[in-house]
Backbone as CSV, one residue per row, in Angstrom:
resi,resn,N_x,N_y,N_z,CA_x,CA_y,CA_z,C_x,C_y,C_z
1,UNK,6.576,-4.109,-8.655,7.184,-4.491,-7.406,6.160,-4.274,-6.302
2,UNK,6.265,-5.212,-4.946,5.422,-5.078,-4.335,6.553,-5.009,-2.979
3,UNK,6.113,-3.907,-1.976,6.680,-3.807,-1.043,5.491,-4.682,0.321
4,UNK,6.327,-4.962,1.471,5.250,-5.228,2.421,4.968,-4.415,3.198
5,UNK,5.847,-2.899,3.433,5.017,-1.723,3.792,5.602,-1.097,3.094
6,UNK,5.224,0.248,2.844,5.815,1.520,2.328,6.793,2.750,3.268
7,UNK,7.521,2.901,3.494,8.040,4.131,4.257,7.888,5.536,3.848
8,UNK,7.085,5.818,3.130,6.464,6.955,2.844,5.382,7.834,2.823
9,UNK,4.684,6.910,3.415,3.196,7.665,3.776,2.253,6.363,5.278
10,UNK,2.766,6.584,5.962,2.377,5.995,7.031,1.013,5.545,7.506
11,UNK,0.093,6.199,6.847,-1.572,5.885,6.788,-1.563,4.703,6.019
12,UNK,-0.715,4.095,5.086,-0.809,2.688,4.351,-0.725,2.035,5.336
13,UNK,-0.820,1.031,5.726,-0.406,-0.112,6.265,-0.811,-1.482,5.836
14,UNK,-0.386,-1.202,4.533,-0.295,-3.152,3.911,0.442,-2.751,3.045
15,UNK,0.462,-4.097,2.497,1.628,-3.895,1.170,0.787,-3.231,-0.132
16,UNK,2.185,-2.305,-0.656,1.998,-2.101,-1.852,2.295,-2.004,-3.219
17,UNK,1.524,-1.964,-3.976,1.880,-2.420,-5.473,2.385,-0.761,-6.175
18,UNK,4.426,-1.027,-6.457,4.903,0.165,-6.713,5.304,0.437,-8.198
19,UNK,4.725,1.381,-9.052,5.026,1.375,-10.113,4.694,0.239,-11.563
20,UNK,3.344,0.165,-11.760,3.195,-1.462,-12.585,3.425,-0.429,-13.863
21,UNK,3.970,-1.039,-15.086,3.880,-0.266,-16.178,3.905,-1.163,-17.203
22,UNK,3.469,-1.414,-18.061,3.444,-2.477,-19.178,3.551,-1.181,-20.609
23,UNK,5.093,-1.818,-21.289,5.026,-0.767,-22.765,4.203,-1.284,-23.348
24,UNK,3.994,-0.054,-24.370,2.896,0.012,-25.215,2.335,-0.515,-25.907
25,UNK,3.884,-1.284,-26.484,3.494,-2.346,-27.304,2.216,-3.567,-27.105
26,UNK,3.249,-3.923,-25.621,2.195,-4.825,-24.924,0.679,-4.544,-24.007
27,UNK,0.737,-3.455,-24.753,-1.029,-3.147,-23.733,-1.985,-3.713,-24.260
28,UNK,-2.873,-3.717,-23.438,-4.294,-4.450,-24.212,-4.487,-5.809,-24.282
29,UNK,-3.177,-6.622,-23.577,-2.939,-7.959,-24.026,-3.299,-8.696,-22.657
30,UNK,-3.730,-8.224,-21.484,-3.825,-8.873,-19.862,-2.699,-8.641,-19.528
31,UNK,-1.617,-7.945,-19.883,-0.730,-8.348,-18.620,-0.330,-7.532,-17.428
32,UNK,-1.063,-6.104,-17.437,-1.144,-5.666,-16.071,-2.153,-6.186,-15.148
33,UNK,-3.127,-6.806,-16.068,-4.212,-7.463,-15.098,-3.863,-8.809,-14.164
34,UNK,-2.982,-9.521,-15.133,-2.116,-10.276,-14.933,-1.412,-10.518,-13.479
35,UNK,-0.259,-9.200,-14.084,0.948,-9.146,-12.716,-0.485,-8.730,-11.234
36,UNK,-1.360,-8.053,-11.688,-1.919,-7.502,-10.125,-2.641,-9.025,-9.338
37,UNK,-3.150,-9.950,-10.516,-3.422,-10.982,-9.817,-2.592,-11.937,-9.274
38,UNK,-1.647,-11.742,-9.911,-0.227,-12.632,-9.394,0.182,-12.130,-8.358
39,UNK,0.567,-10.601,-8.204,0.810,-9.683,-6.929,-0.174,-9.888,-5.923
40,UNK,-1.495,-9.808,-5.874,-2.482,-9.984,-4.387,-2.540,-11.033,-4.493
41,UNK,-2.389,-12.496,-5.250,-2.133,-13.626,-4.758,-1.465,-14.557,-3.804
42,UNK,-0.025,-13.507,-4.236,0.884,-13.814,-3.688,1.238,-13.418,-2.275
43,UNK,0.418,-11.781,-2.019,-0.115,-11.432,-0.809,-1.056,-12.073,0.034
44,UNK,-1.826,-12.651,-0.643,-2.668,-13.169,0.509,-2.524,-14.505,0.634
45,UNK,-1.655,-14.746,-0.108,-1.077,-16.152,0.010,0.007,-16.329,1.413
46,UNK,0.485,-14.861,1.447,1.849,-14.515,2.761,0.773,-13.752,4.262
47,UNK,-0.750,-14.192,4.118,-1.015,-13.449,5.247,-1.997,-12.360,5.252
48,UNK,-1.476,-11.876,3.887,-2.165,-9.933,4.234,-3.875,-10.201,3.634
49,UNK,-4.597,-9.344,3.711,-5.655,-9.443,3.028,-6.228,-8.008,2.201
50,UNK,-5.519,-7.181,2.047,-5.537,-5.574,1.476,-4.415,-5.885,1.145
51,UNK,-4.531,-4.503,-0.029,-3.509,-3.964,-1.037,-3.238,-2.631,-1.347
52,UNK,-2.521,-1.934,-1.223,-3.157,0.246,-1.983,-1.908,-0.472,-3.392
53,UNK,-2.492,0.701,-3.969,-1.666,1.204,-4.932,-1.961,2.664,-4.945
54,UNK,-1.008,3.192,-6.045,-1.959,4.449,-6.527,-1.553,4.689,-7.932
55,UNK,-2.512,5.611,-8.478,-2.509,5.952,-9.964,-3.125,7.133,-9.680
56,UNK,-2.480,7.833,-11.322,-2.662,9.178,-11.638,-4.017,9.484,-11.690
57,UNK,-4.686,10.661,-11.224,-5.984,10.627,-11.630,-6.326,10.733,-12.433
58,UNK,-5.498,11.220,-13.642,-6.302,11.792,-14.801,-6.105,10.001,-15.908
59,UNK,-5.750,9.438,-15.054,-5.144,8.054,-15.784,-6.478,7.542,-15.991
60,UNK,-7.479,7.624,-16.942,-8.727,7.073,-16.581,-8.441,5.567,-16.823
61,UNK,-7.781,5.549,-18.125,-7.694,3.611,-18.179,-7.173,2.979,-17.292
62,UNK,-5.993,3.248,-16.797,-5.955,2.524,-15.528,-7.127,2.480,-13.875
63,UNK,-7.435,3.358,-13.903,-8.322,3.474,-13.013,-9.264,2.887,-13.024
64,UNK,-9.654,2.655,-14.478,-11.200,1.875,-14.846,-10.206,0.611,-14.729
65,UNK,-9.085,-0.080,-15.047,-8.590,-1.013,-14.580,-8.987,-1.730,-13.510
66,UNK,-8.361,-1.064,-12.613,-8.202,-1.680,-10.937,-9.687,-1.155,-9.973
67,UNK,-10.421,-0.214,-11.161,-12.052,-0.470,-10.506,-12.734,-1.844,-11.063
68,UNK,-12.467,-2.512,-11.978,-13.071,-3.715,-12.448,-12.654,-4.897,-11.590
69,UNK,-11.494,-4.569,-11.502,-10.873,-5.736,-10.880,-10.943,-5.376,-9.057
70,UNK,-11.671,-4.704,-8.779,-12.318,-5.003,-7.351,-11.693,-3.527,-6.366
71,UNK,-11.037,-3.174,-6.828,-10.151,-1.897,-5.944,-10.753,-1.107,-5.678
72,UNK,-11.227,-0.505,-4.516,-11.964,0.773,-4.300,-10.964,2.102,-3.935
73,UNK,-11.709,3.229,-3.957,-10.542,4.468,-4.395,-11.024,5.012,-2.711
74,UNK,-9.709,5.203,-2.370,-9.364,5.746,-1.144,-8.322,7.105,-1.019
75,UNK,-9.113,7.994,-0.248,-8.254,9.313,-0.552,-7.612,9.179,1.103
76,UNK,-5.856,9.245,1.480,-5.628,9.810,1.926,-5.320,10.543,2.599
């Protein structure tokens, strides 16, 4: 899900991408890479040009995720 702001941490100010989770079954297959390109597409298709998310730190695969795919890590 993608919100167009967050009401919880007020230093965001763009939309963000809440909770992506793909079961297990289906990992490995593109489709979180997928939904995030469909998600900032669809954002900058409505205007915005940034995105946050966040992930666990110790999450390395995801992290190495959304570092490939262009995301830089912002603390905060």
């Amino acid at each position: 899900m993608v919100v167009h702001k967050n009401s919880w941490d007020k230093k965001i100010d763009c939309p963000y991408i809440i909770e992506l989770f793909v079961h297990r079954d289906y990992r490995k297959k593109g489709i979180a890479k997928g939904l995030i390109f469909r998600s900032c597409g669809a954002i900058k298709k409505s205007g915005q040009d940034k995105v946050a998310l966040t992930v666990v730190e110790n999450n390395t695969i995801v992290r190495n995720l959304y570092c490939n795919l262009g995301f830089k890590e912002y603390d905060c």
